[in-house]
N, C-alpha and C positions, 0 to 999 in steps of 0.2 A: 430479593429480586432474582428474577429468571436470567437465568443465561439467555434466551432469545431476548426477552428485554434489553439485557446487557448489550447484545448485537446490534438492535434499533438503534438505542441510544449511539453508539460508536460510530454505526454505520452513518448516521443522521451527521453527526459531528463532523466526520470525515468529507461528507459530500458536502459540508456545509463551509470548511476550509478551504475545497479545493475549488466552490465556487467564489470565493471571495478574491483567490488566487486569480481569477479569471473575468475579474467586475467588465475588462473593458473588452472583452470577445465577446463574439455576437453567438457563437456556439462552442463547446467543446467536442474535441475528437481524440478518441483513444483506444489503447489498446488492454487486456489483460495478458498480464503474464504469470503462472505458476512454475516455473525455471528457470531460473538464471544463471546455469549453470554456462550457457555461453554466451555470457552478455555483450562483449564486443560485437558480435552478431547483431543481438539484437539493437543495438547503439546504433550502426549502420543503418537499419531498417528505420529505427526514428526517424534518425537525420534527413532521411531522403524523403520526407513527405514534405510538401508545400506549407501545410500549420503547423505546428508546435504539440504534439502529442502530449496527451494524460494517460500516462503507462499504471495502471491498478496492476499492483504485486501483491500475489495471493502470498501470504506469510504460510510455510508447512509448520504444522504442529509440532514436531519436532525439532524444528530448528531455533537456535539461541537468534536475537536479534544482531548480533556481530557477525553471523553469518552474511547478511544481507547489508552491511554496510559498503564494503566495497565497492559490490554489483549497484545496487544504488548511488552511490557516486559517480561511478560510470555514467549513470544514464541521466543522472539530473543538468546536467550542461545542455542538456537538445531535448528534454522532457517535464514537465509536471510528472508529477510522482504523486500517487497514492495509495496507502497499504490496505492492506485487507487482517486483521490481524488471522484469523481461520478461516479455511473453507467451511461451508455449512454443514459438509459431512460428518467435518472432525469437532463439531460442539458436543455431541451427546459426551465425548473422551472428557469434557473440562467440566471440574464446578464451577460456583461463580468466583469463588474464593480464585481456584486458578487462574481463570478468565480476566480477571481485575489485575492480579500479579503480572503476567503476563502481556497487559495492556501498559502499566507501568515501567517494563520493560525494554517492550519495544520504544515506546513514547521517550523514555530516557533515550536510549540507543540507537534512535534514529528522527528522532520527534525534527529535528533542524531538515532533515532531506523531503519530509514528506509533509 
């Protein structure tokens, strides 16, 4: 199997969670984030919209998923949450071998916030 395959399927998966999360809204509204390095910020920025945001966190390639547990915690109180495990840039870096390890890691490591 293709790593772009790999990404359909995930991606599919993913959008397919977060609308189930969402059966009884009439729309979703959200934002992407690739930083979290000042998520308090961006916490504030949620909270202040009228709906309930779906914040997509782009995952960097180089980051372990405990990276991204904290900032995620922050934000899940006043957010849906959705991860992106790669940007599309960073696939050609991964095989699929990686790309599945990696998928299991996150999913362990944060699979309850997202």
């Amino acid at each position: 199997m293709k790593i772009t395959d790999l990404t359909k399927i995930s991606a599919t998966i993913i959008f397919s969670f977060v609308l189930c999360q969402h059966l009884s809204a009439q729309q979703m509204y959200g934002v992407t984030i690739d930083d979290v390095s000042n998520i308090s910020t961006q916490k504030i920025a949620l909270s202040s919209h009228c709906k309930k945001m779906t914040t997509r966190v782009v995952f960097d390639g180089t980051s372990a998923a405990s990276y991204y547990l904290s900032p995620l915690q922050t934000i899940q109180p006043v957010s849906y949450i959705m991860g992106e495990l790669l940007d599309s840039y960073e696939l050609p870096n991964f095989t699929t071998a990686q790309y599945k390890t990696r998928a299991q890691q996150y999913l362990t490591g944060l699979g309850s916030l997202v």
